[in-house]
C-alpha positions in Angstrom: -10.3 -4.9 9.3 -8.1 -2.7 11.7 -4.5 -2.1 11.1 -2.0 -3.9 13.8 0.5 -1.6 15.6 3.3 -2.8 13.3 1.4 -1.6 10.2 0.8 1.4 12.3 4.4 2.1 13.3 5.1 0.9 9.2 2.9 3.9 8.6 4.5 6.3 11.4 7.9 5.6 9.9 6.8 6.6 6.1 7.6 2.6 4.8 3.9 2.8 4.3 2.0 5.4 2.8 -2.5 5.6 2.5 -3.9 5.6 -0.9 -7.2 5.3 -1.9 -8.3 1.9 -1.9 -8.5 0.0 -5.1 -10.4 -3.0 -5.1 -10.3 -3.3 -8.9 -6.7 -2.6 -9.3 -6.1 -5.3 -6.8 -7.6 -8.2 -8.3 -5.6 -7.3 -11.2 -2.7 -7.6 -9.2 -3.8 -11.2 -7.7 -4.4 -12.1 -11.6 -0.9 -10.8 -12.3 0.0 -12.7 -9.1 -1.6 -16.0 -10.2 0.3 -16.2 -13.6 3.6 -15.7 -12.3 3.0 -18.2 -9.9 1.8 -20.3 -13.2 4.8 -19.6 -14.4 7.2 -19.9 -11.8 6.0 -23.6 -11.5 7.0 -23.7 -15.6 10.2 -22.6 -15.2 11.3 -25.0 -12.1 11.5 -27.5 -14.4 14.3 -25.8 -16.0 15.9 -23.3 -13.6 14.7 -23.8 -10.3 16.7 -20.0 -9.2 14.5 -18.6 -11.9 11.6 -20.0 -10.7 12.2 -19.1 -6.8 12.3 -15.6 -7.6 8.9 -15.6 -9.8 7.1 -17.4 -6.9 8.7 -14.6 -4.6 7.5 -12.1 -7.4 3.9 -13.2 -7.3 3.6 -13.4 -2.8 4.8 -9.6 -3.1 2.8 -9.1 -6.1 -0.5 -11.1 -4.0 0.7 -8.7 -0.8 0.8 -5.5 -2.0 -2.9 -6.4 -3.6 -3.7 -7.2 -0.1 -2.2 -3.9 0.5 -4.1 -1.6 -1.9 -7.8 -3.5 -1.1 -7.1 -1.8 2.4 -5.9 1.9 1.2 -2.2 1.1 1.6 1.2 1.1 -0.2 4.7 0.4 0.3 6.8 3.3 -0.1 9.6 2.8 -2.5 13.3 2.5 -1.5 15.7 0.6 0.2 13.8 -1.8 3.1 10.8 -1.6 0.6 10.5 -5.9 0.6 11.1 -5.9 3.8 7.8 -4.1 4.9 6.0 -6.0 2.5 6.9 -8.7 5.0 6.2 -7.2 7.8 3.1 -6.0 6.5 2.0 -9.7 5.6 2.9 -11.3 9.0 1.0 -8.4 10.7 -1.9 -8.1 8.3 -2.4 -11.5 6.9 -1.3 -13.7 9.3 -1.0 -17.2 7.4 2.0 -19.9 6.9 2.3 -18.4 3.6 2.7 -14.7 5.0 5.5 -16.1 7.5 7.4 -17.4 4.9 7.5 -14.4 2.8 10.0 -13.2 5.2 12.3 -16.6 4.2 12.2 -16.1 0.7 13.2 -12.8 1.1 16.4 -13.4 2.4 16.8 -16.4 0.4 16.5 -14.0 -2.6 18.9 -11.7 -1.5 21.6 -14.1 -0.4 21.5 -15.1 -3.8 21.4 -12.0 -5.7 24.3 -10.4 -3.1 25.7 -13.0 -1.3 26.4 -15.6 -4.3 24.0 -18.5 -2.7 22.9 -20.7 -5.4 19.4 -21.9 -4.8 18.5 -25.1 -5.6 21.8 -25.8 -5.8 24.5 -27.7 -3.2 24.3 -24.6 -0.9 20.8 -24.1 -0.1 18.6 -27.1 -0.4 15.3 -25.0 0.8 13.6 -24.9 -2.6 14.2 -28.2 -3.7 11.8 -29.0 -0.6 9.2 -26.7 -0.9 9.2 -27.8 -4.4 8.0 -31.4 -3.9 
């Protein structure tokens, strides 16, 4: 697999950094992936914010294995999310990977901008959930 220009520029503007790949190491991380996922869909039955951030947990967690089966890592610091995102809509390509992006600023909204999810303010969630 080649790396598209945005991983490229990701890499040119040290967000990204090359590591050895790791194929071993990154189906642990799927694993790791999987149960939070597991558990993410647990939890939603009693606290759906909980939950949200567990699933969003498990697509970085599933990313950065992505990430590490092709030599790669995201550098740590502030924006670090963020190029996990932009990593999966350039890398991955998939529904899933777009929506990474969403959750993202979903998650932050609620952990800096007060938004409750699940709750009266931001009904996204509940949807996905059904």
């Amino acid at each position: 697999m080649t790396l598209a220009n945005t991983v490229k520029r990701l890499l040119s503007a040290r967000r990204l950094e090359r590591v050895p790949t790791d194929a071993d190491n990154a189906r642990v991380r799927l694993a790791r992936a999987d149960e939070k996922l597991a558990a993410a869909r647990e939890i939603a039955e009693i606290d759906i914010e909980v939950a949200y951030v567990t699933a969003y947990d498990a697509t970085r967690i599933a990313v950065t294995a992505h990430m590490l089966s092709l030599g790669l890592r995201v550098r740590g610091g502030a924006g670090a999310h963020e190029a996990v995102g932009v990593y999966a809509e350039a890398m991955i390509d998939t529904p899933s990977a777009y929506e990474f992006q969403r959750m993202r600023r979903r998650r932050n909204k609620s952990e800096y901008d007060d938004v409750v999810i699940g709750g009266c303010i931001d009904r996204g969630w509940a949807d996905v959930k059904r």
